[in-house]
C-alpha positions as CSV (number, residue, x, y, z in Angstrom):
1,X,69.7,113.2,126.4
2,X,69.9,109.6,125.1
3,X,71.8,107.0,124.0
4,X,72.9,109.5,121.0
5,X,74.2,111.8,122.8
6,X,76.0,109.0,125.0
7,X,77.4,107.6,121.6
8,X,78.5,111.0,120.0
9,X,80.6,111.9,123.4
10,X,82.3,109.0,123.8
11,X,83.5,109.7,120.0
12,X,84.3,113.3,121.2
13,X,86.5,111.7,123.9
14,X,88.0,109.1,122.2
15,X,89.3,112.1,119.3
16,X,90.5,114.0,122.3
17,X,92.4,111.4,123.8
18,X,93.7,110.1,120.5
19,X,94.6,114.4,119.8
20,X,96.3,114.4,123.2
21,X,98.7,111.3,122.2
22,X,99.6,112.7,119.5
23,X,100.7,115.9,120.7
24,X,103.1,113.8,123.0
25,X,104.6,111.8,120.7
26,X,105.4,115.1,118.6
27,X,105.9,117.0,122.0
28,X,109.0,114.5,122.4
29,X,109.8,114.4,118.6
30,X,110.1,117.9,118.9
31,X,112.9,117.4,122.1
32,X,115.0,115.1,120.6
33,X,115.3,117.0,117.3
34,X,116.4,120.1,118.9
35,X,118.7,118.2,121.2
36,X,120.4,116.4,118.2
37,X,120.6,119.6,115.9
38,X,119.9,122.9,117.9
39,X,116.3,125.4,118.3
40,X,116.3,126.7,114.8
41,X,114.3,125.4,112.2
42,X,116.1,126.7,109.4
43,X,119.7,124.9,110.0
44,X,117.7,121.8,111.6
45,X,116.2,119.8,108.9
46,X,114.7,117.3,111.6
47,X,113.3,119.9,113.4
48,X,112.0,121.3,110.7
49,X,109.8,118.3,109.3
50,X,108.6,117.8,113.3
51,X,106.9,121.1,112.9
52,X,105.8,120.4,109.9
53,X,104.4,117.4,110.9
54,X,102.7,119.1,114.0
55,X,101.2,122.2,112.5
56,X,99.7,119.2,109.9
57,X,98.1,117.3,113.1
58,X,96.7,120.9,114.6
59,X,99.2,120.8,117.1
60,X,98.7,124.8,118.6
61,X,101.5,127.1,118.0
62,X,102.2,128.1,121.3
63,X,102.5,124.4,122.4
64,X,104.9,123.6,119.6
65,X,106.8,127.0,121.3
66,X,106.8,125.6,124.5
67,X,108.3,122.1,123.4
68,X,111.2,123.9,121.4
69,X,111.4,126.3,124.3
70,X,111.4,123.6,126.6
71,X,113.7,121.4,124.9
72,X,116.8,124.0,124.8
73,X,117.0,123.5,128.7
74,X,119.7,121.7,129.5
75,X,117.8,120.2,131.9
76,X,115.3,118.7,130.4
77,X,115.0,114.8,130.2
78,X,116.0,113.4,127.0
79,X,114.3,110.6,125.0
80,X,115.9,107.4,123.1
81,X,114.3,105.4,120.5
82,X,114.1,102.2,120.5
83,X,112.5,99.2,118.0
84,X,111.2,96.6,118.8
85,X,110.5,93.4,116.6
86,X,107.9,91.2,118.1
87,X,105.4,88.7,117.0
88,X,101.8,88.6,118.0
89,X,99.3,85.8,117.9
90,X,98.7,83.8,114.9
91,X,102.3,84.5,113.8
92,X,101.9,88.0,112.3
93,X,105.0,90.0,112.6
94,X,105.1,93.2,114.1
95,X,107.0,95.9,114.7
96,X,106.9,98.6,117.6
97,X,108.2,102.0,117.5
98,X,108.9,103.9,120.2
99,X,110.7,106.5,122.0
100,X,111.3,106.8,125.8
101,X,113.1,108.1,129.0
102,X,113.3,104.6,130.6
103,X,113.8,101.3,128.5
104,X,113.6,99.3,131.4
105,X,109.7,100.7,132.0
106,X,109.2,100.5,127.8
107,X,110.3,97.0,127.9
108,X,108.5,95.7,130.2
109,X,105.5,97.0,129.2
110,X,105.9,95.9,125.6
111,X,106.6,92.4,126.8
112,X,103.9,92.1,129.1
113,X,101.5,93.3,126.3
114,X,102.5,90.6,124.4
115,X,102.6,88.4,126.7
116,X,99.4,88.6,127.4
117,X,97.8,88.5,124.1
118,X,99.6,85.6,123.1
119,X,102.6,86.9,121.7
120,X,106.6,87.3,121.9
121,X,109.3,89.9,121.8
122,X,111.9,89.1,119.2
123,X,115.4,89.4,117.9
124,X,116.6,92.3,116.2
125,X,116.5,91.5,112.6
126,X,114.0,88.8,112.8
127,X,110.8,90.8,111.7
128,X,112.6,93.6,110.0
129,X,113.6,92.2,106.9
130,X,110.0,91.6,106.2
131,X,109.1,95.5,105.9
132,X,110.4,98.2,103.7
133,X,110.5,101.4,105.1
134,X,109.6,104.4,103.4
135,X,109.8,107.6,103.6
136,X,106.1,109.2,102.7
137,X,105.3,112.9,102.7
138,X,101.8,114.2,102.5
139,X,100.8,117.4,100.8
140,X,97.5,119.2,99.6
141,X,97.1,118.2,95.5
142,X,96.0,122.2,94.7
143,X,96.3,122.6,91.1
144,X,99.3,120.0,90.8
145,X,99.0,117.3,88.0
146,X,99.8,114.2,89.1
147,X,101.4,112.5,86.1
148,X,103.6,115.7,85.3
149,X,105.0,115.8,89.2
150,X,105.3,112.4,89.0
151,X,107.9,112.9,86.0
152,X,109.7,115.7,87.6
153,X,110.7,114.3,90.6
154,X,110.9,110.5,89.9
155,X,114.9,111.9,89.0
156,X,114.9,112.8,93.0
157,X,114.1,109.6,94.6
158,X,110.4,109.3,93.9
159,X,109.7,105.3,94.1
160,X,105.4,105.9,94.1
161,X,102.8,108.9,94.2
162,X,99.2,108.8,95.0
163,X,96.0,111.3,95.3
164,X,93.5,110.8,97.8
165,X,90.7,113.1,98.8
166,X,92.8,116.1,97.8
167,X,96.0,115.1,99.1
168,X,99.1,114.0,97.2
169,X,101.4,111.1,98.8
170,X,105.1,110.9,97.6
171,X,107.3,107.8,98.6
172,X,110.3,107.8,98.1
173,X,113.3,104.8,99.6
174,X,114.5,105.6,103.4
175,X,117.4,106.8,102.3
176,X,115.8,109.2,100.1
177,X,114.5,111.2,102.7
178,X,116.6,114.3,102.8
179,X,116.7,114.6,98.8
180,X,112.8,114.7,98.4
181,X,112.0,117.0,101.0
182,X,114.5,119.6,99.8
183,X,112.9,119.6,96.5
184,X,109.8,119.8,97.5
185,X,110.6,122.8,99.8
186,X,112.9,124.4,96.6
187,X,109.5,123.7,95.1
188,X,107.5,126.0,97.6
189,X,105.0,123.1,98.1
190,X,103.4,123.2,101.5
191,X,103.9,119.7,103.6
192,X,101.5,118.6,105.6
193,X,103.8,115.7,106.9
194,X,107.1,113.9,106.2
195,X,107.6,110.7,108.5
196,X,108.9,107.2,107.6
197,X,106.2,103.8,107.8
198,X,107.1,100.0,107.2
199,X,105.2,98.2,104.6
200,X,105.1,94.4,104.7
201,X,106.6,92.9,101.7
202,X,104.2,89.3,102.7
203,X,101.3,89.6,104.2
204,X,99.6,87.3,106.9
205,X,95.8,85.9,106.7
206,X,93.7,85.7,109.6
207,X,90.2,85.4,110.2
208,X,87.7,87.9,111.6
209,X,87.8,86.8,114.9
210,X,92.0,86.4,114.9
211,X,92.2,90.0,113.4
212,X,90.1,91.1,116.0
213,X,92.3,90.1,118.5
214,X,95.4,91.7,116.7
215,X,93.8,94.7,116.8
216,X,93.2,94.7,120.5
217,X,96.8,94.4,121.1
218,X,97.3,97.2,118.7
219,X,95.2,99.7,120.5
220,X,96.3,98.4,123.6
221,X,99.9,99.6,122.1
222,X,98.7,102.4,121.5
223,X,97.5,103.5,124.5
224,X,101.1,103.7,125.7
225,X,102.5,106.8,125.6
226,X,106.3,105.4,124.9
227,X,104.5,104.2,121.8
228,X,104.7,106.1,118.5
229,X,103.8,103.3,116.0
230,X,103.0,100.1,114.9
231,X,103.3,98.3,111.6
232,X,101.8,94.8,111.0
233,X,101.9,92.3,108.2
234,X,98.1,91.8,108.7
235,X,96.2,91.2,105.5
């Protein structure tokens, strides 16, 4: 079959594996929302946005079911989630976000990727006050004009809006969260997803060959499935 074929299933498996992590992560999401504020979607805000955010990543309905489902057992395992502020080679800061039923196994792994690459965990505080975090919701642009929503809801929060191939991207300050979203629900505008990302407020330049090697730790991060993201001040 050739060396195209080859090429075109490892791509295939590689999107399956990435799909499959991020059915986890929201899998657990899913848990901890409906441990913190109960199985209904229309009192539970969190909740809510999780299945947002799931139906946006093609998570199937019946496995989104099955987590809520799953989730109202009292028996089932609950998750904690812990930061961690670490930084890799070169001295770029990072910053790890995850959410587990066993620090002392997320740890260790975190620390021993790290390690290994050249870097160290830090102190909390030490990496964090070089990121703001944001709260950025993602929508489909339909026949919105930019500039006039960007006038309407700059009274709600709104600190930035972009377009990009057909999607709309509010940000709005962390704390600004729970403001935005109900307007844009009031609003009847479909999101696709609401989460939170840290953006570095300096940025660190490497060369080709140090990026490279920051980006083999991330993926290596990555491939964790305590791990739900990770934000760098990499130029």
């Amino acid at each position: 079959m050739g060396r195209a074929f080859e090429f075109r299933k490892e791509r295939k498996f590689k999107r399956w594996d990435k799909m499959s992590k991020v059915f986890t992560r929201l899998g657990k999401e899913i848990v901890m929302a409906v441990k913190s504020g109960g199985p209904d979607p229309a009192s539970n805000t969190k909740l809510r946005t999780v299945i947002q955010n799931a139906k946006g990543a093609s998570m199937p309905k019946d496995r989104i079911e099955a987590a809520i489902k799953r989730a109202s057992n009292k028996d089932e395992k609950d998750y904690e989630e812990i930061v961690y502020e670490c930084y890799g080679p070169f001295g770029v800061a990072m910053i790890v976000e995850t959410s587990t039923d066993n620090i002392n196994r997320t740890v260790a792994n975190i620390r021993s990727y790290f390690t290994k690459a050249g870097g160290t965990l830090s102190t909390t505080g030490s990496v964090s006050f070089m990121f703001d975090r944001k709260a950025v919701f993602r929508f489909a642009k339909g026949n919105f004009n930019v500039e006039d929503l960007e006038l309407e809801l700059i009274d709600f929060g709104l600190s930035e809006i972009d377009e990009n191939e057909g999607e709309i991207f509010v940000y709005t300050e962390f704390e600004d969260f729970g403001t935005m979203q109900k307007v844009l629900e009031e609003r009847g505008i479909e999101i696709i997803s609401a989460d939170f990302q840290r953006f570095p407020t300096t940025l660190t330049e490497l060369t080709e060959e140090q990026e490279e090697i920051i980006l083999k730790l991330i993926d290596r991060l990555d491939e964790d499935d305590d791990v739900n993201h990770v934000f760098t001040n990499m130029a």
